[in-house]
Each structure stands twice: as structure tokens, then as C-alpha cells.
N, C-alpha and C positions, 0 to 999 in steps of 0.2 A: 600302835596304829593298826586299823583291822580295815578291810576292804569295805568295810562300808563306810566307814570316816572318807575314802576316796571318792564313794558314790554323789553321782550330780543329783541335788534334789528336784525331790519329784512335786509333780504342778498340776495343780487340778485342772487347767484346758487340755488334757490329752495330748503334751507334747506339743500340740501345735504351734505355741510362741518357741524360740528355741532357747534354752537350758545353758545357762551361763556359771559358769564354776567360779568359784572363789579366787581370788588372786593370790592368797595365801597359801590356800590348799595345792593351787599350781607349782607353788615356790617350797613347800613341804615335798610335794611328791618330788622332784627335781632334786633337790637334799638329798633324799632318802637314794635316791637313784645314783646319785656319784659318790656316794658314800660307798654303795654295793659296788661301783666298778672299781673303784680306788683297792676297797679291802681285795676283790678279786686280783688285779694286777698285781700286787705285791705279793698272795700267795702263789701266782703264774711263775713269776720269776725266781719266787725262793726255790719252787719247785722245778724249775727245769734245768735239763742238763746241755750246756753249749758246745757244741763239737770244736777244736782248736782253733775251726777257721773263723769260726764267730769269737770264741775269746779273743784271740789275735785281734779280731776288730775292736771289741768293749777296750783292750789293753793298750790299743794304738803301736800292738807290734804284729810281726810277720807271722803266718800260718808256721812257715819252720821256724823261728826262735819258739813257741810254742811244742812245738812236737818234739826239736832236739831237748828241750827242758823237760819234756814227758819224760821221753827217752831217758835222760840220765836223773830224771827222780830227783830235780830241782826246786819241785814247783809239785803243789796237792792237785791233784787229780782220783777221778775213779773209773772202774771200766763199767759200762754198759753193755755185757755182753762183750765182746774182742775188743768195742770201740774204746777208745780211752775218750771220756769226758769231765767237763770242769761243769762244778754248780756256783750261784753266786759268791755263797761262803769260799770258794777255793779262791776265785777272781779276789774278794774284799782280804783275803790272804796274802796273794801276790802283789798287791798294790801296797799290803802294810807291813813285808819284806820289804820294801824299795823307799821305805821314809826317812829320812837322814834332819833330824832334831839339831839345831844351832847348837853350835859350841858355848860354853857359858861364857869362855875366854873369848869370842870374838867381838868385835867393836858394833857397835848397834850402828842399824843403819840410818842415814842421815834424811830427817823428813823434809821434806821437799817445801821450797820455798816459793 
């Protein structure tokens, strides 16, 4: 798509009636548009580094269970400079530490009636 596929066609009275754009080409430009913020935000977040107090919140735990995990090298983290920070991959880390898969021995559970 190139910017003139965007452009509103041109009318031989000098603009004076007023210039009505395709309902298509609305609904293309609009795609095209949340496509670019989509891919944007997912690069944002792979990209940035959250200080503990923020992991702590995405984790649904405290700023200090966070930090004493730093501290004793529980948990992936990296320093930015002195700071210690977690990037998403560390957080999608620490959540897949903590996943506990059924026993194959346990009774299935009973669907509801």
C-alpha cells in the first residue's frame, strides 16, 4: 500500500463539493493502523526491563518476596547498571517454576452435573 492508495480522489469542481473517502479504504487504513500498534506493544514489553516493584505487581507478589529472591539467586533476573531488573522472559520463567502438572495417579475430577 503506498500513500497514494490513501489519497481522497481528486474532483474536478475545485474541492468545492466536499471529498468523501471510500468506506473500505477507511477500514484498510484502520487494519493497517492496529496492526502497527499491536506489533509495537509486544516489541515494548519484550523490550523492557521492570524494576521488582512492578514484577511484584505483574506476579501478584510483594516487592520484598521479589527482592529477597533476587537477593539469594532464586529467581532470573539482570542488573541495569546497580539496579537489578526482570524482563518479560524472566517473569514467563518465574510463573513456569511454579506450575505443578496432575499426577497421573490422581482421580479425575468429577464434571459437574
Amino acid at each position: 500500500m503506498t500513500r497514494n492508495d490513501l489519497a481522497p480522489p481528486t474532483r474536478a469542481d475545485n474541492g468545492k463539493a466536499g471529498t468523501t473517502l471510500d468506506a473500505t479504504l477507511i477500514l484498510r487504513l484502520a487494519s493497517a493502523v492496529e496492526q502497527l500498534a499491536s506489533i509495537h506493544a509486544v516489541a515494548d514489553i519484550e523490550l523492557r526491563c521492570f524494576t521488582p516493584e512492578q514484577a511484584a505487581r505483574i506476579l501478584g507478589k510483594t516487592e520484598n518476596w521479589v527482592v529477597e529472591n533476587i537477593q539469594a539467586r532464586r529467581i532470573p533476573f539482570t542488573y541495569v547498571g546497580k539496579s537489578p531488573r526482570l524482563t518479560a522472559a524472566h517473569i514467563r520463567h518465574i510463573q513456569a517454576q511454579g506450575e505443578v502438572l496432575p499426577s497421573k495417579y490422581a482421580k479425575p475430577a468429577r464434571a459437574a452435573a
